[in-house]
N, C-alpha and C positions, 0 to 999 in steps of 0.2 A: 429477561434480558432487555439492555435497553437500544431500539432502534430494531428492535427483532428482523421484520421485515427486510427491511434495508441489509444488514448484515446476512441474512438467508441470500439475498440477490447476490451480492459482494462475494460470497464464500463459494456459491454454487460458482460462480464464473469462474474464480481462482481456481475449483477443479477444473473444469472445463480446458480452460489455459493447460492446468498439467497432465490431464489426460493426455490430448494434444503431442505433448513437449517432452512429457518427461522427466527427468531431472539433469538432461544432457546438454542444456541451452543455458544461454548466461542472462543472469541479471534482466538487464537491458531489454534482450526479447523479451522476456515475461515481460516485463513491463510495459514496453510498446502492443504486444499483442492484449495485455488486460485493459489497457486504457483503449484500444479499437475495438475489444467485445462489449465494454461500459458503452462505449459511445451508439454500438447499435441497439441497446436496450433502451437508450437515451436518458441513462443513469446522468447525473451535471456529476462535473468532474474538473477538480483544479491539480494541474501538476506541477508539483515541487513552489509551491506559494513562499514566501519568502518570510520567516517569521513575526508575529507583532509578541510581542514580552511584554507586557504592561508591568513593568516594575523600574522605578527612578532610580534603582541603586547600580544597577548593572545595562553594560553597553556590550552586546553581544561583536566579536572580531570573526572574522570569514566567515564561509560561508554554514549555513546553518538551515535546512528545508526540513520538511515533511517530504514525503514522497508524494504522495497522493491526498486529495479531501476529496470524498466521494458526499454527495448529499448536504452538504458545504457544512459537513457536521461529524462527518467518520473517518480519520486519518487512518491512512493505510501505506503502512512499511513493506513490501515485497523482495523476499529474500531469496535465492536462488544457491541452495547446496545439495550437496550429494546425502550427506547424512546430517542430524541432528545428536551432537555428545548432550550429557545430562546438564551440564552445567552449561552451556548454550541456551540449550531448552527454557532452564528457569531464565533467563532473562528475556525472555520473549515472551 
């Protein structure tokens, strides 16, 4: 795996978070609470960066983030639902 490390820190915490939480909380709190447990690990952490496209033929229109860059190298999407259907799934 690549970044192993890194992503064991990242995943451990994300239980952590939903130990925590649950799957009763929205969005949002996960994601304030994951970005204040990174911070106390002193994980570097960029929220919602604004993207660079390096390609001349296209000009991205509104808005467009990442959620998170952990390690200024690991994007990390955080999702908040009740269940996961199959066809969800595969696209994650």
């Amino acid at each position: 795996m690549i970044f192993e490390d890194q992503a064991y820190q990242l995943i451990s915490t994300a239980f952590e978070v939903y130990n925590e939480f649950g799957s009763a909380s929205l969005q949002l709190v996960y994601q304030e609470v994951f970005k204040h447990e990174l911070s106390l690990q002193q994980i570097p952490l960029i929220a919602q960066p604004p993207p660079k496209i390096p390609n001349k033929r296209i000009i991205l229109e509104g808005e467009h983030f990442a959620g998170l860059i952990a390690f200024n190298k690991i994007i990390i999407e955080l999702k908040a639902i009740n269940t996961i259907s199959s066809g969800r799934n595969l696209s994650y």
